[in-house]
TIMI-2910 file (N, C-alpha, C, CB; in pm, 1 decimal, decimal comma, always signed):
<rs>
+----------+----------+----------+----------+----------+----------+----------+----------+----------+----------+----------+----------+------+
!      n_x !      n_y !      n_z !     ca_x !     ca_y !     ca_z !      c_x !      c_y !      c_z !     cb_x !     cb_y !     cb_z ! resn !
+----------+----------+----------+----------+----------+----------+----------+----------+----------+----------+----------+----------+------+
!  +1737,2 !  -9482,0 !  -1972,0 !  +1763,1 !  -9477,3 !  -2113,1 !  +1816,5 !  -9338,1 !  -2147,0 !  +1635,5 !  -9511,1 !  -2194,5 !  Unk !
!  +1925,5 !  -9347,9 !  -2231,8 !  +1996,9 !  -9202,3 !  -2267,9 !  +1884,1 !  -9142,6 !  -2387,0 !  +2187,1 !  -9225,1 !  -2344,5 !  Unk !
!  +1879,7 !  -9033,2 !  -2369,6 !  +1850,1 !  -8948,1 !  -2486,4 !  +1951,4 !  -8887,9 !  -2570,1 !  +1779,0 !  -8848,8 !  -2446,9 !  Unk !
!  +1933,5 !  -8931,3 !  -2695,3 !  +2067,8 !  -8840,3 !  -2794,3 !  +2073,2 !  -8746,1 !  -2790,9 !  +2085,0 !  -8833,7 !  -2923,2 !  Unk !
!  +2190,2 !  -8639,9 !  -2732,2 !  +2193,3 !  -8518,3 !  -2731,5 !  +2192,9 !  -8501,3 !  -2602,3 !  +2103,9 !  -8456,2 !  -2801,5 !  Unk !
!  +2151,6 !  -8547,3 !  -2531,1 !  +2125,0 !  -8523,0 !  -2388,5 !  +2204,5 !  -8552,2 !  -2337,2 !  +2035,3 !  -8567,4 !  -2328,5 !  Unk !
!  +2289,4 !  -8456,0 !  -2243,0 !  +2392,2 !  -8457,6 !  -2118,7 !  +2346,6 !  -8523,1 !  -2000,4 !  +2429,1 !  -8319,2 !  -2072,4 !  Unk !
!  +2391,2 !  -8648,8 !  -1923,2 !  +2327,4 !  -8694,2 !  -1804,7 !  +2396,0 !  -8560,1 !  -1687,9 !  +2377,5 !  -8883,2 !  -1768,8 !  Unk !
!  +2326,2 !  -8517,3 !  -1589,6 !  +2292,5 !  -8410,3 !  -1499,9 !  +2350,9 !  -8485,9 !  -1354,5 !  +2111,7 !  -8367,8 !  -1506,0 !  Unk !
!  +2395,5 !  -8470,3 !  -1314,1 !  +2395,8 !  -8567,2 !  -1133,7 !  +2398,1 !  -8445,5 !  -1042,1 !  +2574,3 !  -8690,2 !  -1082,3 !  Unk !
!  +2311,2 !  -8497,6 !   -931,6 !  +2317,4 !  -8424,1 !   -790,5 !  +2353,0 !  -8482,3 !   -706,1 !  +2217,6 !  -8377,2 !   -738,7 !  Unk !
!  +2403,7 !  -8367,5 !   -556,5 !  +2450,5 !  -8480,5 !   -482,1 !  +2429,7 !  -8366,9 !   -409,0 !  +2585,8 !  -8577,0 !   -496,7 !  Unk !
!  +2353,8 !  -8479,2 !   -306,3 !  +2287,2 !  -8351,0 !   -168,3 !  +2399,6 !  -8364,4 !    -64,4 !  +2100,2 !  -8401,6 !    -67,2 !  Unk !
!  +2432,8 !  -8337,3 !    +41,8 !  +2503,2 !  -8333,3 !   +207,7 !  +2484,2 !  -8251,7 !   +274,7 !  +2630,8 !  -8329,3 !   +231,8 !  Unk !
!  +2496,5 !  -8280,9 !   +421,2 !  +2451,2 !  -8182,0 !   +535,5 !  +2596,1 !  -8185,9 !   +587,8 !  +2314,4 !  -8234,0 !   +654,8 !  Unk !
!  +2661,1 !  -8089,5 !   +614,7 !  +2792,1 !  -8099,2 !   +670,1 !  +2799,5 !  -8148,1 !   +796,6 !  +2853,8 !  -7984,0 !   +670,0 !  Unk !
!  +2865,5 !  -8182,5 !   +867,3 !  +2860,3 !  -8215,5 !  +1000,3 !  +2939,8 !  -8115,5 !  +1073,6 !  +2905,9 !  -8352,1 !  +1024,0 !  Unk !
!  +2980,0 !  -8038,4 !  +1070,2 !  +3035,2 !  -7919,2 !  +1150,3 !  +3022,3 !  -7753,1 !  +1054,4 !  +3217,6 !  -7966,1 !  +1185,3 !  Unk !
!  +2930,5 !  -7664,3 !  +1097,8 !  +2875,8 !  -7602,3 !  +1010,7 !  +2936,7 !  -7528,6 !  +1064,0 !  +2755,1 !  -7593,0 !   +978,0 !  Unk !
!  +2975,5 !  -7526,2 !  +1108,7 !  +3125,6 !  -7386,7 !  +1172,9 !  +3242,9 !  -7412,8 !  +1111,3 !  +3187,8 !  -7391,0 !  +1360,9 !  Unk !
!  +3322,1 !  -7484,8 !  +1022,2 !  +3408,6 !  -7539,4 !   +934,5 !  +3438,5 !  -7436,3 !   +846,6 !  +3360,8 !  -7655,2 !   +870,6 !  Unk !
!  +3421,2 !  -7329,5 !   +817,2 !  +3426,7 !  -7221,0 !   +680,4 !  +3528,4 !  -7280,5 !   +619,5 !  +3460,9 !  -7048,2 !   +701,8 !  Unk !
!  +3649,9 !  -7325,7 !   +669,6 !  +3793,2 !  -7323,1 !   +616,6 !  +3803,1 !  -7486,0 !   +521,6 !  +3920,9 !  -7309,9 !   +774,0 !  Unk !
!  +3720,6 !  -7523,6 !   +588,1 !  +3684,5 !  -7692,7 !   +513,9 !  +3544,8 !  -7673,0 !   +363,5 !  +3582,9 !  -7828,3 !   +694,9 !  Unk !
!  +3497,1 !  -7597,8 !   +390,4 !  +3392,0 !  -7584,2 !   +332,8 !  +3448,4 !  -7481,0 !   +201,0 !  +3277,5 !  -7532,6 !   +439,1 !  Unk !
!  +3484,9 !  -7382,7 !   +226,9 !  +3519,8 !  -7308,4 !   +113,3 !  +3720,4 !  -7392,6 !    +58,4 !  +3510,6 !  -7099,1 !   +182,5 !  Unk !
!  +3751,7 !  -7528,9 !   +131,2 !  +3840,3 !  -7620,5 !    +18,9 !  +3757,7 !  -7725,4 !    -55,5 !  +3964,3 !  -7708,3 !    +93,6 !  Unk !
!  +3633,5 !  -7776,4 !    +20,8 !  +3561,6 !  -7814,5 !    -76,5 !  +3516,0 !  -7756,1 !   -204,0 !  +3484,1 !  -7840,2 !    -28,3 !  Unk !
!  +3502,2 !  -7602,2 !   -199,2 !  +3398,8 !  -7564,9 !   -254,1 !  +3494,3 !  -7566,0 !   -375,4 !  +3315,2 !  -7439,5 !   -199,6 !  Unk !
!  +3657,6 !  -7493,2 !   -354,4 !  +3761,5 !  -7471,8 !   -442,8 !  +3784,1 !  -7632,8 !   -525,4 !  +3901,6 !  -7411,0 !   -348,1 !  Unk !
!  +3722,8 !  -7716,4 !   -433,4 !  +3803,9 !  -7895,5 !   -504,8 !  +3702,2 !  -7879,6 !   -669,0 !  +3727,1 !  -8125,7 !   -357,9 !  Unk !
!  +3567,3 !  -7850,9 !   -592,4 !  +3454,8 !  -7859,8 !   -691,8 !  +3486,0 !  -7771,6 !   -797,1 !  +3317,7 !  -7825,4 !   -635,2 !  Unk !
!  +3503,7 !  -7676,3 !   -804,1 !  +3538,0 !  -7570,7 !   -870,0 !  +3659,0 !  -7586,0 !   -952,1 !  +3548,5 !  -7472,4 !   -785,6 !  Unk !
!  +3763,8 !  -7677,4 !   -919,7 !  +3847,6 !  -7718,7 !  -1034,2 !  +3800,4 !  -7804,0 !  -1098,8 !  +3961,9 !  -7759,1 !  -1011,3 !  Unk !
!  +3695,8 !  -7926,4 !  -1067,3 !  +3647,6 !  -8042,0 !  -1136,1 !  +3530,4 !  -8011,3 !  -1217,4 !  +3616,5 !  -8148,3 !  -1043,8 !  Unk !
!  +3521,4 !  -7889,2 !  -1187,4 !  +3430,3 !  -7837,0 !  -1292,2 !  +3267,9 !  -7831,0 !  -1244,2 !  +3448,1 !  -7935,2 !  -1423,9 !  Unk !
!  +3281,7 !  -7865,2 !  -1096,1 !  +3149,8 !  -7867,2 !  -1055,4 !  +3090,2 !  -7741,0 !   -965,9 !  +3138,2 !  -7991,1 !   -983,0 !  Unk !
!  +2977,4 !  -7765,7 !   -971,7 !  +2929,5 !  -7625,0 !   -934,2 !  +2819,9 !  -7659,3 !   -820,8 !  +2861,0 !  -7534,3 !  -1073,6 !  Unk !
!  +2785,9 !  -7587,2 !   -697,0 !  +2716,6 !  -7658,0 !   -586,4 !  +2611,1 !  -7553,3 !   -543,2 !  +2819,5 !  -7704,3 !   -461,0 !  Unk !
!  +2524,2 !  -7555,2 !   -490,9 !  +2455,9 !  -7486,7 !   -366,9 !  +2496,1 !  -7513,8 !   -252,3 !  +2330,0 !  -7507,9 !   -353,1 !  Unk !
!  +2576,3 !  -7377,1 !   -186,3 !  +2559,9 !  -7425,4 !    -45,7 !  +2456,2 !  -7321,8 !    +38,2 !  +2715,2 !  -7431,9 !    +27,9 !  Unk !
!  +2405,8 !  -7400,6 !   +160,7 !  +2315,2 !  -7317,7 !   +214,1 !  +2381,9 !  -7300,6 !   +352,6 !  +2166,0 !  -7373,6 !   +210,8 !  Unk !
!  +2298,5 !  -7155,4 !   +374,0 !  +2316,0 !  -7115,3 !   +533,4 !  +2170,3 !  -7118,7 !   +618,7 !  +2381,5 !  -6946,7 !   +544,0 !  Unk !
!  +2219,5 !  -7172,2 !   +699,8 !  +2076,3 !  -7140,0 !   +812,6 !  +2132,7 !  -6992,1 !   +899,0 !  +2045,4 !  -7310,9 !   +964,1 !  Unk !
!  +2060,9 !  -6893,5 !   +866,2 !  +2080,2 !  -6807,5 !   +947,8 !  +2015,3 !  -6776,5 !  +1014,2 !  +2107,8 !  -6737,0 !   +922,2 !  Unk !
!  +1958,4 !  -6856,9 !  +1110,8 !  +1957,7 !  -6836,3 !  +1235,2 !  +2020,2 !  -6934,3 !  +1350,8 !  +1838,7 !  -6817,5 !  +1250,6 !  Unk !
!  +2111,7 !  -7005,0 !  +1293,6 !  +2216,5 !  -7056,7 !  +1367,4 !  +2328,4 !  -6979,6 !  +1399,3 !  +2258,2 !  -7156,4 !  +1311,3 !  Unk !
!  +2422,8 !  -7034,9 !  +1549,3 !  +2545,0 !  -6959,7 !  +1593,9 !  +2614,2 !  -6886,4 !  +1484,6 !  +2644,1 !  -7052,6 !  +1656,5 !  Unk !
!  +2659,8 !  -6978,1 !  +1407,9 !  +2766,9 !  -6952,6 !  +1322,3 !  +2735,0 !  -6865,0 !  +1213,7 !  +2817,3 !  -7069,2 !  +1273,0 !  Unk !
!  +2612,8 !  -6802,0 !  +1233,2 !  +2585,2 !  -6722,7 !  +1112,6 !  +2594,1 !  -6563,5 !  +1220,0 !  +2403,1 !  -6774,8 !  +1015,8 !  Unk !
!  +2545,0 !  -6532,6 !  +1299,5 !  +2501,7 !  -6434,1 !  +1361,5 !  +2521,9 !  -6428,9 !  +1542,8 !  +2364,1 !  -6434,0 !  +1311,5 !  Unk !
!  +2606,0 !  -6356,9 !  +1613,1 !  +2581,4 !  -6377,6 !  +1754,7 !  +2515,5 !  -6337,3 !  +1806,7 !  +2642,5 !  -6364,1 !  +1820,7 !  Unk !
!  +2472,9 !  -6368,2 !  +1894,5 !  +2306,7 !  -6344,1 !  +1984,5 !  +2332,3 !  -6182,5 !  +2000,6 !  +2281,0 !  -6446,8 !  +2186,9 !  Unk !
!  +2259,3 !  -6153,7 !  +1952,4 !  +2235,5 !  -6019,6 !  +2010,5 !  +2253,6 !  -5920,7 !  +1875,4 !  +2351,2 !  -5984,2 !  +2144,5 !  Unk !
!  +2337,2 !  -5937,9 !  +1797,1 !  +2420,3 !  -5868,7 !  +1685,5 !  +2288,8 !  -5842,8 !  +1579,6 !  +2564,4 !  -5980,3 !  +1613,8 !  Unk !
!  +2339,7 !  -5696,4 !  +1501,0 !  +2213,4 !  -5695,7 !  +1372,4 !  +2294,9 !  -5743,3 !  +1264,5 !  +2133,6 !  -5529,1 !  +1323,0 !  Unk !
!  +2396,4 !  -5768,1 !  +1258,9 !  +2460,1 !  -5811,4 !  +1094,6 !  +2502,6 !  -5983,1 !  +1111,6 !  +2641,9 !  -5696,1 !  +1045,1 !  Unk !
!  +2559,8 !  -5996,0 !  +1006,4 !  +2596,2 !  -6163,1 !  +1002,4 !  +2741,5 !  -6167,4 !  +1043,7 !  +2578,6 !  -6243,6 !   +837,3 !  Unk !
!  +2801,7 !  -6278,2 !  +1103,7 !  +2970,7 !  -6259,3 !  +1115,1 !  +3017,1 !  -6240,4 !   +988,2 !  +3056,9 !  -6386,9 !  +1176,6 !  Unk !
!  +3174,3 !  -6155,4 !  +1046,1 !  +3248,4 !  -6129,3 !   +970,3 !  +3291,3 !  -6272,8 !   +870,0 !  +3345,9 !  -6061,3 !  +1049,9 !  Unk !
!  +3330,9 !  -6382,5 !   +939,3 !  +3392,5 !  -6503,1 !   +913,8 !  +3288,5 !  -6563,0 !   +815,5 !  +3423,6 !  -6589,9 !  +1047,1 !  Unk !
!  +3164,6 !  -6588,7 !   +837,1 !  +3069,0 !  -6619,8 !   +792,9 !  +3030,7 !  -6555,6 !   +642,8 !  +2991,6 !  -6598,5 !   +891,7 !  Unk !
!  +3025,5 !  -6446,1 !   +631,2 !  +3012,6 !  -6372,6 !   +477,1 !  +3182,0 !  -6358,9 !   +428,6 !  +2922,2 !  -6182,4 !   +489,2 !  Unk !
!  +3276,9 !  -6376,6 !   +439,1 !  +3375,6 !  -6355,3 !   +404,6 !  +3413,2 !  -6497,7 !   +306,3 !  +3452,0 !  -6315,3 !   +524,7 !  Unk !
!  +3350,5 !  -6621,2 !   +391,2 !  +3363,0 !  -6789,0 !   +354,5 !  +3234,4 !  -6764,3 !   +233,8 !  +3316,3 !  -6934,1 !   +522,8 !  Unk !
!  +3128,2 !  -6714,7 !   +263,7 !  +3010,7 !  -6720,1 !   +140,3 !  +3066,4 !  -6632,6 !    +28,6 !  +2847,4 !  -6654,0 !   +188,9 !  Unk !
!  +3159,6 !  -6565,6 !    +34,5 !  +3149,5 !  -6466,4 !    -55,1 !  +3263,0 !  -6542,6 !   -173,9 !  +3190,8 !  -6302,7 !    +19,4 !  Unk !
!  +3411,1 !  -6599,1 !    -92,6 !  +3450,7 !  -6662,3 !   -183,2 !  +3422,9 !  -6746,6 !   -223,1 !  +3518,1 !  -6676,5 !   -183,5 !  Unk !
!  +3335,8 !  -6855,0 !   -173,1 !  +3265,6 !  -6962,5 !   -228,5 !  +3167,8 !  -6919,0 !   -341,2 !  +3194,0 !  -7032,6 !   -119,9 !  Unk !
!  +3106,7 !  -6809,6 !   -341,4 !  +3018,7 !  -6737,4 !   -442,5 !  +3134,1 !  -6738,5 !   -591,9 !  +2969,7 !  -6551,3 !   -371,2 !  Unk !
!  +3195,4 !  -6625,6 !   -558,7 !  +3340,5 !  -6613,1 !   -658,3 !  +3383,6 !  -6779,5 !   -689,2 !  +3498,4 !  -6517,1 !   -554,3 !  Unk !
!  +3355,2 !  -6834,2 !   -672,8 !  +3440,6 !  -6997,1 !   -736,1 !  +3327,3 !  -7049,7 !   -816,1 !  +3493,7 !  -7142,9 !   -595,1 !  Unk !
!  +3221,4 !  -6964,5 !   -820,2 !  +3097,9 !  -6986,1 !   -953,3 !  +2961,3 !  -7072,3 !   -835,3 !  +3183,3 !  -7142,5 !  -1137,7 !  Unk !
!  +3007,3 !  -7081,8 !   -707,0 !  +2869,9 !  -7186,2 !   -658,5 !  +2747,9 !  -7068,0 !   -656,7 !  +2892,4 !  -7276,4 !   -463,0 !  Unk !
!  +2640,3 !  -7124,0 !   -579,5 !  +2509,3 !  -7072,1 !   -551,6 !  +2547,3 !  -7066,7 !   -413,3 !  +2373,3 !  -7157,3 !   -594,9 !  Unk !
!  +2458,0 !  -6964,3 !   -357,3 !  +2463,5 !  -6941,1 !   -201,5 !  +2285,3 !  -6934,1 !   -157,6 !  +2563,4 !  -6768,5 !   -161,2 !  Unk !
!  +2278,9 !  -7013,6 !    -75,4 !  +2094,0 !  -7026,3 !    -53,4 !  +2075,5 !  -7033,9 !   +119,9 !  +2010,8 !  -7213,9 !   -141,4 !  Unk !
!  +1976,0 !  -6959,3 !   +112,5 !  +1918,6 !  -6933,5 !   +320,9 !  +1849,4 !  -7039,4 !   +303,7 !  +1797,4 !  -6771,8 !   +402,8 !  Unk !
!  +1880,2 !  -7173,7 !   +433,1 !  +1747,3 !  -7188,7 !   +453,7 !  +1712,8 !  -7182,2 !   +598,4 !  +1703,8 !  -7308,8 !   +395,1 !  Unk !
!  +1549,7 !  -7170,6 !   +599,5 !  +1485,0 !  -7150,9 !   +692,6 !  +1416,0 !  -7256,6 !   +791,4 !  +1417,0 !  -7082,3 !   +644,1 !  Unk !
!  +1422,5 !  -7226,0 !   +924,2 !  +1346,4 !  -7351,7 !   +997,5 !  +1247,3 !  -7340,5 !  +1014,2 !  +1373,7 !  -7394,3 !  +1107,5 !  Unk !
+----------+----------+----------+----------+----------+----------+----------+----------+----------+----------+----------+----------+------+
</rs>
């Protein structure tokens, strides 16, 4: 049942299937971002694609894809295992 005044809200969860994709992920993020939508995406950082074994910082590729995806208005969220 609608409430008057009330905007209906929708979510929509996904797990990407190739989390090494930056270049797919930040054209999604741009599609959303013209349609007016706005997303969380998350990183697991402690997966490959965030950090190489051994390294103290995060990849270059990796914060470069979060950062413009940030700039297109989304949320950026860690999660943890």
């Amino acid at each position: 049942m609608a409430l008057p005044g009330v905007r209906a809200t929708f979510h929509v969860a996904r797990r990407p299937r190739c989390p090494h994709a930056a270049a797919e992920r930040e054209g999604r993020a741009e599609w959303e971002a013209a349609h007016g939508w706005r997303a969380t995406y998350f990183v697991l950082h402690s997966d490959w694609y965030w950090r190489a074994p051994g390294a103290t910082r995060p990849a270059r590729l990796a914060t470069q894809a979060l950062e413009r995806i940030s700039r297109l208005g989304h949320e950026i969220g860690l999660h943890n295992n």
